[in-house]
N, C-alpha and C positions, 0 to 999 in steps of 0.2 A: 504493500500500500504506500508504504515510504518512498517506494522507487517511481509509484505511478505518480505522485504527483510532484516529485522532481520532474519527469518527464515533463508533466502538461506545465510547471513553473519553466524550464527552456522552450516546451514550445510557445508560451504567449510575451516570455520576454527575447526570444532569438539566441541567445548566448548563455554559457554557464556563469558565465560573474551576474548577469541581470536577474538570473534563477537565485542565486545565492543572495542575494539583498534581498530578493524579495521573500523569500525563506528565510533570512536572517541566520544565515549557515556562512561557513569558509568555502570559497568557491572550490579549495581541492575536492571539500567532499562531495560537493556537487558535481566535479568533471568525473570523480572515481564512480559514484552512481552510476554517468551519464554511459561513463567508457561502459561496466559491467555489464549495463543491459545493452549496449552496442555490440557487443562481444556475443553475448548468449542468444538475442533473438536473431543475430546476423548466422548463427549453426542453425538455428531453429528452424528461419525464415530463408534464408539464402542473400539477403541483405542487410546490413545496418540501418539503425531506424534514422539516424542523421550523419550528414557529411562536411565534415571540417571544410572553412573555405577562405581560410586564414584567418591572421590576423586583424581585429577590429572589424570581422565582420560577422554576420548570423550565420549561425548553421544553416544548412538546407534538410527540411525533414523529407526521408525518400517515400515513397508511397505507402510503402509496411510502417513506415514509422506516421506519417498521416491514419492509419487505420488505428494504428496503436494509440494515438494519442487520442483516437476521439473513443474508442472504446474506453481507455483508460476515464475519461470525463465522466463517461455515463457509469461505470464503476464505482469510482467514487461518489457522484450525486447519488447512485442509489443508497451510496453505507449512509451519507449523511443522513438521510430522510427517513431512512431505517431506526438510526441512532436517534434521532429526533423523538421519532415516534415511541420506541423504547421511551423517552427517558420523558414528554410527555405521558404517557401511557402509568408511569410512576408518580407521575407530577413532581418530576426534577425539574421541569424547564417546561414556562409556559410564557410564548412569544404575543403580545398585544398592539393593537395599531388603534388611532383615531385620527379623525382629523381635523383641522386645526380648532374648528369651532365646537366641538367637543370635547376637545383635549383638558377643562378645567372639570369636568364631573368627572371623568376616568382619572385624574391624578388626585381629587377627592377621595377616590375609594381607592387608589393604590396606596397614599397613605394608610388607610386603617387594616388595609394587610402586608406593609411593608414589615413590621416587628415579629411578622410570625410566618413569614416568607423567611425574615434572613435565620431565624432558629431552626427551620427543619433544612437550612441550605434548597431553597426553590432558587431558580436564579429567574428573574422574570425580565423579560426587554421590552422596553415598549418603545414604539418608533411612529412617525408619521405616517399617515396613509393619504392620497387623494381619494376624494371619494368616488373617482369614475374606478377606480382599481380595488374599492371595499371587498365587494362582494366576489372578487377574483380571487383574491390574494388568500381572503380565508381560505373560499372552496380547494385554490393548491394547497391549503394546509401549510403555507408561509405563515400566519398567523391562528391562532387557535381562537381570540377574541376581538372584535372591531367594535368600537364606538361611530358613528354618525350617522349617513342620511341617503335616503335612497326613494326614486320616487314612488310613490303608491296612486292607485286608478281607480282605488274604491271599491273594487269587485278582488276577487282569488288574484295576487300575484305571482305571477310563476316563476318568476325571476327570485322570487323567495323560497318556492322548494326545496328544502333540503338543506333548512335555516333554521333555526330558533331563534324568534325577537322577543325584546325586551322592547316595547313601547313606550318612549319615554313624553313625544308627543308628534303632532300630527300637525301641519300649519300649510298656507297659500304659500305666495310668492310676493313681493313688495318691489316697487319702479324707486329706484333710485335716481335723484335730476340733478343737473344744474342749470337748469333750463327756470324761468320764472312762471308764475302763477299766469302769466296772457299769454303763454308759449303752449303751456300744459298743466290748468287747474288741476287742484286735486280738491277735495283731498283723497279720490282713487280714481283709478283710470281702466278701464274695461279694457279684457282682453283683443278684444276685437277691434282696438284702437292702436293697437301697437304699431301695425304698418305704417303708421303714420308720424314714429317716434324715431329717431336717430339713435339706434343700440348698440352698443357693445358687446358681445355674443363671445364663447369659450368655444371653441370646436369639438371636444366631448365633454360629456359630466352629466351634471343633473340639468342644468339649464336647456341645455339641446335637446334632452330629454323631453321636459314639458312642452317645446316648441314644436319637437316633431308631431306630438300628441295634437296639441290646437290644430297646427296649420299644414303638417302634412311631411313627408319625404322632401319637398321642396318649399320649405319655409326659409330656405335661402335668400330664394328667387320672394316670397311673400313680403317678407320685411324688408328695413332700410338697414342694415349692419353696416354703420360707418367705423367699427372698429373691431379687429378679431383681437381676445386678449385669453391671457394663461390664467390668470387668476383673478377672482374679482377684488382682492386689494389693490391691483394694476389699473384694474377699470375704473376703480374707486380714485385711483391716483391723478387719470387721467380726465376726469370728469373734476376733480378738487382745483387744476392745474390750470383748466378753462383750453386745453389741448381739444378736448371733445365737448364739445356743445349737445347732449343729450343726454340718455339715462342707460344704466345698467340696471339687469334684473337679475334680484339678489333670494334668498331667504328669508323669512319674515321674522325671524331674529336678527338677521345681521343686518336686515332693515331696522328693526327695532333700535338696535344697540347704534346703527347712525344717525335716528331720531332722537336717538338722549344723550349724544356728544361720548358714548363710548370705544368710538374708532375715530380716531386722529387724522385718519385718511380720508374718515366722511365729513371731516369740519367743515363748514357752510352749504350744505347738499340737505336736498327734501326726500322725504321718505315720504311717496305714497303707496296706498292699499293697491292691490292689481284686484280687480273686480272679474271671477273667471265665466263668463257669459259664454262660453263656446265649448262643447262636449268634447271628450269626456270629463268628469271632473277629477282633478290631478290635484294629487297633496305630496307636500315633504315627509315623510316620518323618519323620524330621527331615532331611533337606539342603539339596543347592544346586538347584535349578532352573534352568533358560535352554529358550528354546522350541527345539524339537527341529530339526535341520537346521544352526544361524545357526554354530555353533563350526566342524562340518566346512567349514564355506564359508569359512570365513577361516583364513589364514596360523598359525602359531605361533605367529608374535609379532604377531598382533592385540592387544590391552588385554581384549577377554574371553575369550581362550586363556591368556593371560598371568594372570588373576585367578584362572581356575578353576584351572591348575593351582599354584597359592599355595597356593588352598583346597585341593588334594587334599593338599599337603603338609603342612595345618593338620591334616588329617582322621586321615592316618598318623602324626603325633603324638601326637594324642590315643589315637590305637587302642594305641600304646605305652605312651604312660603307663596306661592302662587296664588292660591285660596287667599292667602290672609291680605296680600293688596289688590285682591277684586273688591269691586264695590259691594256692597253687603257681607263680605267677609269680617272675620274676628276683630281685625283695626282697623275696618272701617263701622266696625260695632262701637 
């Protein structure tokens, strides 16, 4: 195993000194690998898997040694995902993702299983995710748990088969402007009015999403897309900047959160409601994910029985505090 991925470290860096940095090894022992299995698969095979070509230059890998290397890859990927899954499977290691705007209720509840994650040695990682890549990245079982949002149509989603959600909530979409009140009143603005708004559009995600729903496979050709952006703090940038004269459409929290001056990037921009007039009807829902089955199969006190339910207790917090600043709620009692 040691030898195979010496191998695939010379093949992606071309040389044994680039194998050996990036191995953090002495390059002899890199070139003595490299020679041994040079030596043994060239009796094996009838050639050497690489060919010296001087000085300061990259090896050439011969055609057995191209085979070899890519067999060698898919070898090793499989030990890893194997090992993974072992030590999963034990709740040694459980890998977590969200994304950016749900990344404060998942570090909420990693705190309250961090002190009993590092006692039984769980090692847990948690990393960003986008959300057009959520619901991938779990099903390859790159992650075992994902926080954020994916669209829902109101009826059986199929795109959720083979999921277990955690509902944390369910909301529209919000026009973000900087456009004035006699350009485009609000305070919301019907879906069926957007062709006529200058947008800023993401080429996949959720947003594309919703749009292909309203207005079709060619709601390119429908709307006015004066700007294509990667993310909507970009859009948000660019609208803040007076770069773009129009609106991005956001989330109706991260609308919210630029109607109460909590993104920096939304300072002087309106937040309106998107009023959705045109079928189907489309909503955000935001929660926790994990693939359907893997909770019931493990104990209580697994690490992702253990996490999820942090998170449900993150989730009933927040539904309280929610409650309590609606009108007729406890302080508004």
């Amino acid at each position: 195993m040691d030898q195979l991925r010496t191998l695939l470290a010379v093949h992606e860096t071309g040389t044994a000194l680039g194998a050996a940095r990036l191995l953090g090894r002495e390059q002899s022992s890199v070139q003595k690998q490299l020679d041994t299995m040079n030596r043994n698969f060239g009796t094996l095979c009838g050639e050497p898997l690489v060919l010296k070509r001087g000085r300061s230059r990259n090896v050439l890998f011969t055609a057995t040694g191209e085979s070899l290397a890519e067999l060698a890859r898919g070898t090793l990927r499989g030990w890893q995902e194997e090992l993974r899954d072992c030590r999963r499977r034990l709740g040694g290691r459980l890998a977590v993702g969200s994304t950016r705007y749900t990344l404060g209720f998942l570090l909420n509840a990693v705190e309250l299983v961090t002190a009993d994650f590092e006692s039984r040695g769980v090692e847990l990682k948690v990393e960003h995710v986008r959300t057009r890549d959520l619901l991938d990245r779990l099903g390859s079982k790159e992650l075992d748990l994902v926080c954020g949002s994916v669209l829902a149509d109101g009826s059986r989603n199929r795109e959720l088969d083979g999921f277990e959600v955690m509902e944390w909530r369910r909301s529209g979409l919000s026009l973000v402007t900087n456009l004035g009140d006699g350009e485009l009143p609000g305070p919301s603005v019907a879906v069926s009015a957007l062709p006529g708004v200058p947008l800023a559009v993401s080429a996949d995600g959720l947003i594309p999403g919703f749009l292909r729903g309203w207005f079709g496979g060619r709601y390119r050709q429908e709307l006015h897309i004066a700007a294509e952006i990667d993310t909507v703090q970009y859009g948000l940038e660019l609208l803040s900047s007076g770069v773009l004269r129009g609106a991005v459409l956001v989330t109706q929290g991260i609308g919210d959160a630029v109607a109460d001056g909590r993104l920096r990037t939304g300072a002087g921009l309106r937040t309106l409601e998107l009023a959705d007039d045109i079928a189907p009807e489309l909503d955000v829902l935001v929660g926790v994910f994990v693939r359907a089955g893997e909770r019931a199969a493990q104990d209580d006190d697994h690490p992702l029985n253990v996490l999820w339910n942090a998170l449900a207790g993150e989730n009933a917090r927040w539904r309280r505090v929610i409650g309590d600043q609606r009108p007729g709620g406890p302080r508004a009692r």
